[in-house]
C-alpha positions as CSV (number, residue, x, y, z in Angstrom):
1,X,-7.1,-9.6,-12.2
2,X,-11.3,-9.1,-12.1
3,X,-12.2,-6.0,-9.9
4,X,-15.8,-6.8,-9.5
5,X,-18.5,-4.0,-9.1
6,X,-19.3,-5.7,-5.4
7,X,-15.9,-5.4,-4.3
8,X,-15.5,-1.6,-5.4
9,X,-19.0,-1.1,-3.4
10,X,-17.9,-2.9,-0.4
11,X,-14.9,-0.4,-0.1
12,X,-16.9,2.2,-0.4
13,X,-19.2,0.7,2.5
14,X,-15.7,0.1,5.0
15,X,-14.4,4.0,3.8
16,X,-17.8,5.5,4.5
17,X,-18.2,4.0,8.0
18,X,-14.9,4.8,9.0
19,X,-15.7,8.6,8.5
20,X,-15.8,9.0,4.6
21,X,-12.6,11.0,5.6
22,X,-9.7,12.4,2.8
23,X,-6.1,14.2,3.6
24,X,-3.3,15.0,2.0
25,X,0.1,13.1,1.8
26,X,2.5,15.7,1.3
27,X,5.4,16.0,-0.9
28,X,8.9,14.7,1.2
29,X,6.8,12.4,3.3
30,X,9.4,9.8,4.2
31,X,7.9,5.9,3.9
32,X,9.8,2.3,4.4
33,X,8.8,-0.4,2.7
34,X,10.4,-4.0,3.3
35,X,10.4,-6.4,-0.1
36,X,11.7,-6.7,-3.1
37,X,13.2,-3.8,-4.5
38,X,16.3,-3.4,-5.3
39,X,16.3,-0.4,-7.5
40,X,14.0,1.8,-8.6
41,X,13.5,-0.4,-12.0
42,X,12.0,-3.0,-9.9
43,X,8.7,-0.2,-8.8
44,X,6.1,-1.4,-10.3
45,X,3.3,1.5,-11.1
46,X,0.6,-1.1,-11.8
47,X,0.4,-2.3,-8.1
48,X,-0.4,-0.6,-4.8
49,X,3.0,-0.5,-2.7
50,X,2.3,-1.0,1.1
51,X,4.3,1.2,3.2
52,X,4.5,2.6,6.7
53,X,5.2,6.5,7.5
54,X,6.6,5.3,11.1
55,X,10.1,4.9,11.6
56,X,10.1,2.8,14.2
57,X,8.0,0.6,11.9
58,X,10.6,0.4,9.3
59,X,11.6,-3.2,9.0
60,X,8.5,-4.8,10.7
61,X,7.6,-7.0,7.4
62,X,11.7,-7.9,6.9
63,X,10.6,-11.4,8.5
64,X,8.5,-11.5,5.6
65,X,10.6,-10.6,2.5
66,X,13.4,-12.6,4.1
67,X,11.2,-16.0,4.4
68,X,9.7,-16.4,0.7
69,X,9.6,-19.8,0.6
70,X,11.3,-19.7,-3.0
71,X,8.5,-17.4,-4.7
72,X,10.1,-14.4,-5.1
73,X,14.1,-14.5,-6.5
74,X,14.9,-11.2,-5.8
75,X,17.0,-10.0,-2.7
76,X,15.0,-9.1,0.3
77,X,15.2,-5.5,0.5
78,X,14.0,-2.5,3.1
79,X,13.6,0.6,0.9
80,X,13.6,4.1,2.1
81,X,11.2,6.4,0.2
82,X,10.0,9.8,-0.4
83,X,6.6,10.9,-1.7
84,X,7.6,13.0,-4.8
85,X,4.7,15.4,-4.9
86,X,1.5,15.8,-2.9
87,X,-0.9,13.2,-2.9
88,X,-4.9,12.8,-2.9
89,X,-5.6,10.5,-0.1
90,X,-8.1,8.3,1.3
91,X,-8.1,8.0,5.2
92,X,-9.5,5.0,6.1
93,X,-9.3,5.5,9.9
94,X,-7.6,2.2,11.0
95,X,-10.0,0.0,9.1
96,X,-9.2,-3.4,9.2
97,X,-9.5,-5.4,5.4
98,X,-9.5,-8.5,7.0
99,X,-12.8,-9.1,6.5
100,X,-13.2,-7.9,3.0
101,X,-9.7,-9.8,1.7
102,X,-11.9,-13.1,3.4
103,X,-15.2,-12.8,2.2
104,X,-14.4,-10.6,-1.2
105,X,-11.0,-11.9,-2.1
106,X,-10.9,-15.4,-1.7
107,X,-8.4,-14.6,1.2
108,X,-5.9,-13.2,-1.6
109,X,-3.7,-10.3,-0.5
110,X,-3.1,-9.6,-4.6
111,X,-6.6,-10.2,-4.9
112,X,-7.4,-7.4,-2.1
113,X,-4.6,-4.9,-3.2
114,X,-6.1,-4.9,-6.9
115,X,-9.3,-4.0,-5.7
116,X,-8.5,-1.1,-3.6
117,X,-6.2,0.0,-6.3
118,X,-9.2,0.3,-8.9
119,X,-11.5,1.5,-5.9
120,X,-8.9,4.6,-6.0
121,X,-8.4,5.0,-9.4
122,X,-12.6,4.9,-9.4
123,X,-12.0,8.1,-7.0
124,X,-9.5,9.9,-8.0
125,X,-6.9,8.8,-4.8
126,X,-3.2,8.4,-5.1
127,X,-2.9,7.2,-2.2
128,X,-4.5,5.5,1.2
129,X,-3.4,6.3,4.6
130,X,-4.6,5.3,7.9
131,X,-5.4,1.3,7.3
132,X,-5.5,-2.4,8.8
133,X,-5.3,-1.2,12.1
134,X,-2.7,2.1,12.0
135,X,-2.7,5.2,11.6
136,X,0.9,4.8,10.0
137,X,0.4,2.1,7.1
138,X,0.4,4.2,3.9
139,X,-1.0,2.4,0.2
140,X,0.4,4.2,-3.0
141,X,-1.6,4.1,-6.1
142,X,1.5,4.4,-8.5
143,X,4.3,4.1,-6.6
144,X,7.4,4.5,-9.1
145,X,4.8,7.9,-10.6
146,X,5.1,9.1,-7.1
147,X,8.0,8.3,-5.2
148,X,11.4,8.3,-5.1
149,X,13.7,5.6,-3.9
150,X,16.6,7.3,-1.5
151,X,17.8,4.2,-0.1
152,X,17.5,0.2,-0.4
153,X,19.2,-1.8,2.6
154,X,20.0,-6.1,2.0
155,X,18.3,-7.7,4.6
């Protein structure tokens, strides 16, 4: 997939106006992640993994993985994670990419997730922390590089 220059300078534009902020995501941080994974085999390091750091938040997106409509054969899976080392992050203060995934994207979540990928390789981040709307929604870089599956649950 295309990263265009325009889309790496927009993301720069939403990161900057949100407090150009960075942070560390330390080594043993526990993250859930609700999809399809059923082993670590199936972590794929060339795609940003979406997870939350709130408990609580755990199986919000099991609706989701459940209900693929035939697109994805694997079992629907909540996975349990730890962050294997400490990360370079960039806070993006509870921006939203709404906006961005519309007008920059073609309203295409891959689309959106490839770009902010190569927006942190561009950086040097591992991670993002801190977007669409919560303080606990967590984006890794290269997820099966740097975490480690503890548990996966059949939902």
């Amino acid at each position: 997939m295309k990263v265009t220059p325009r889309q790496l300078l927009a993301l720069t534009e939403i990161w900057k106006t949100n407090g150009s902020r960075t942070c560390v995501l330390p080594e043993g941080t526990p993250l859930w992640h609700c999809g399809h994974i059923p082993s670590p085999a199936e972590v794929d390091d060339f795609e940003m993994l979406w997870t939350t750091r709130d408990a609580l938040k755990s199986e919000d997106y099991a609706g989701v993985a459940r209900n693929t409509d035939g697109r994805d054969l694997r079992a629907a899976t909540r996975v349990d994670l730890l962050v294997s080392n400490d990360l370079a992050a960039a806070d993006f203060n509870k921006a939203s990419l709404q906006d961005f995934t519309i007008a920059l994207c073609d309203c295409r979540h891959d689309t959106m997730k490839a770009a902010l990928r190569a927006w942190c390789i561009e950086y040097g981040f591992e991670a993002i922390v801190s977007i669409n709307g919560g303080n606990d929604e967590v984006a890794i870089v290269q997820p099966r590089t740097h975490l480690t599956i503890v548990t996966t649950t059949s939902l």
